[in-house]
C-alpha positions, 0 to 999 in steps of 0.5 A: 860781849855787846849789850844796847841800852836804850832809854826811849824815856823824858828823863836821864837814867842811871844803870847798874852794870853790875851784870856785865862783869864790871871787873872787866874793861867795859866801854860806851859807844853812845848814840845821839842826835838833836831829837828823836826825829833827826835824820841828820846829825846821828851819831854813834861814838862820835861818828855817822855812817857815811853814805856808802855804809862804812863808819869808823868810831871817833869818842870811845868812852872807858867806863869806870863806874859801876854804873852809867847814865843814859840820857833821856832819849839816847841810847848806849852800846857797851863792849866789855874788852 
């Protein structure tokens, strides 16, 4: 399972993931950058996409709540393992 959440908002938000079967594993991959305009410096779990397209993760986040927050213009990907 793979799910985006995406807060295009001015302010943080917590999200419930008790529909994503919280008894599983789940993990975060964020995406974040300096502004929604940044063109350089995005990064999604911790890494960037190299200019021949390959990218490998480096911060991949174990979620042990049941719930995330999801800072104010950011997005997260969740995985369920």
């Amino acid at each position: 399972m793979l799910r985006a959440i995406i807060n295009r908002g001015d302010i943080g938000a917590r999200v419930s993931l008790a529909q994503f079967d919280f008894h599983r594993r789940l993990h975060a991959l964020r995406l974040l950058a300096p502004s929604l305009s940044s063109k350089t410096n995005v990064t999604l779990a911790g890494a960037s996409v190299n200019e021949n397209g390959s990218w490998k993760p480096t911060h991949v986040e174990a979620v042990e709540s049941s719930s995330l927050l999801v800072p104010k213009t950011s997005a997260v990907v969740i995985l369920r393992s």
